[in-house]
N, C-alpha and C positions, 0 to 999 in steps of 0.2 A: 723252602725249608731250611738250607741252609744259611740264606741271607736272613731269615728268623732267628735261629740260632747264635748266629755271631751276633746279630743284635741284640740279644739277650745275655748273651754272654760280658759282650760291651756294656749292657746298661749294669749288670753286677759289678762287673771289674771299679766302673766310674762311681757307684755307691759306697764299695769297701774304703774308695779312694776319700770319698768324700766325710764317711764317717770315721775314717780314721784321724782324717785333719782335725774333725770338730769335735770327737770324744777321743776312741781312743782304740788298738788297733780288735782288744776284746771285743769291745762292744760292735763294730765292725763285722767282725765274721759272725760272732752270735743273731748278730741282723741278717746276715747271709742265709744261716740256717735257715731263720724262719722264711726269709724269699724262695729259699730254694723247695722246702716243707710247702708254699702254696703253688708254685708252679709247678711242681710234679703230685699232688693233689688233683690238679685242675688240667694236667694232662691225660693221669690217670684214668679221669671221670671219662673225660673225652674221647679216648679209648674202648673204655668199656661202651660209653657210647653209638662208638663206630661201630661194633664188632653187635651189639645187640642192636642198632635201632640204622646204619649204614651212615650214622654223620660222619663229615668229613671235615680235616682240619685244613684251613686255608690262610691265609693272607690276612684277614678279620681275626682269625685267633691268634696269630701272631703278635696282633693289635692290642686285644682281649689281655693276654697276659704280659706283654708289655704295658697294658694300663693297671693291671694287677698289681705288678708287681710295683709299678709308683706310687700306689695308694699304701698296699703295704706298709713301704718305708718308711713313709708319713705319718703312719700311726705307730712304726717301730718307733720314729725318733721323737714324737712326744710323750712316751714311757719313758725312752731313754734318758731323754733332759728333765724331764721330773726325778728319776733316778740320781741323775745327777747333781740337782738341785740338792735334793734330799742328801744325798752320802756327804757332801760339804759340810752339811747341818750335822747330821746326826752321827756320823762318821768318828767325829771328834770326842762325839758318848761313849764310845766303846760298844756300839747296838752291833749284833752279827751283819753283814751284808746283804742274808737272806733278808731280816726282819726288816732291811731299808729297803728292799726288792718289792717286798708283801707292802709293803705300805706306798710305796710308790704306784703300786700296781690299783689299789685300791683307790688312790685319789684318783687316778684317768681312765679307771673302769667305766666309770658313766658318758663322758666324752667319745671314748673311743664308741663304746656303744651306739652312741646318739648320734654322730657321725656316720655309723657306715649303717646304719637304721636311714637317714636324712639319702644317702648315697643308694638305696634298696630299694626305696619308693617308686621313685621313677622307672628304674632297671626295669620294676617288676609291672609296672603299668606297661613297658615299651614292648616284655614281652612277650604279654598277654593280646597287646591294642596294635604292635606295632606290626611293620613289615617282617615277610617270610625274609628276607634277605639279612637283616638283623639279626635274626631270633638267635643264632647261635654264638653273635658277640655280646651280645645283652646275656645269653645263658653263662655266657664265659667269667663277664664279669661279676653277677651274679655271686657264683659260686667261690670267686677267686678274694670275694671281697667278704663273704662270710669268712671263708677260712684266714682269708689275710688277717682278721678282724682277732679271729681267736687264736695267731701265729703269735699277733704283735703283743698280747696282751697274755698270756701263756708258754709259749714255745722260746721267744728269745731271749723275754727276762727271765725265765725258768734256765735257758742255757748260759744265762751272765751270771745269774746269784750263782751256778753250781762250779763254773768255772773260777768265779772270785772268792768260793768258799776251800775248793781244792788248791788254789795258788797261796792262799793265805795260811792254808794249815802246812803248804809247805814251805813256807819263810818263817811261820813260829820257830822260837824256839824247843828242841825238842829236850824235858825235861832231864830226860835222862843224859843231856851232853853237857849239863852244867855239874860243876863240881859239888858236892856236896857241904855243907858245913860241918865242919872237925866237931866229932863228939866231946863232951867235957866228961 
């Protein structure tokens, strides 16, 4: 459990790292949220699991949400680079951040979908057809790749447009700090 842990821990540390290089350090923790939103989701279940039905978490789910949590990301970070792509574009309109958020989200809704539909298929054949010994890394995944599915695609860009929209209303100018012009 605890060499789980640090490895998890380690695999976060190494993503912030990595998306901070490549976007930027916002975008970064907003992706964290949402990693962190499906692995305590997906331990939560597990839990409840254990306590109603006697599963146990092992070495396999360690595995499980360490493979979660890299799928995740993968689908954080092609919202995020269409995001990105987009605010270059659109940015320079004067469009709010949100409306380039909504519309970013909207172009890689299908993809992300179809993806982790294509990534669900099998899961759920292995853990119907497959061995007892599996059933509870295939359930882990399962579960961790639905909810990663609607993290990446709700939870983080929902956490970027609100954090880019409070950062921005406080660099505006605030009306009332500009001086007025002298009445005639």
């Amino acid at each position: 459990l605890k060499n789980g842990l640090m490895g998890l821990l380690l695999a976060y540390l190494l993503i912030v790292g990595y998306l901070t290089f490549r976007f930027q350090l916002d975008y970064a923790l907003c992706a964290i949220i949402g990693l962190v939103h499906d692995s305590l989701f997906v331990i939560g279940a597990f839990a409840a699991l254990g306590y109603l039905f006697g599963t146990e978490i092992d070495s396999l789910f360690i595995t499980g949400i360490l493979t979660v949590v890299g799928f995740s990301v993968h689908d954080t970070i092609v919202v995020f680079d269409r995001l990105r792509e987009n605010s270059r574009i659109l940015y320079t309109k004067r469009l709010p951040f949100w409306q380039i958020a909504n519309l970013s989200v909207n172009q890689t809704l299908a993809r992300s979908i179809n993806t982790s539909l294509t990534a669900l298929l099998p899961l759920v054949a292995l853990y119907f057809f497959g061995g007892q010994t599996t059933k509870d890394l295939v359930l882990t995944m399962i579960m961790g790749i639905t909810v990663g599915t609607y993290s990446s695609i709700c939870v983080a860009s929902l956490m970027l447009s609100w954090w880019r929209e409070r950062t921005d209303a406080r660099q505006a100018p605030n009306p009332s700090d500009t001086p007025s012009p002298a009445l005639s």
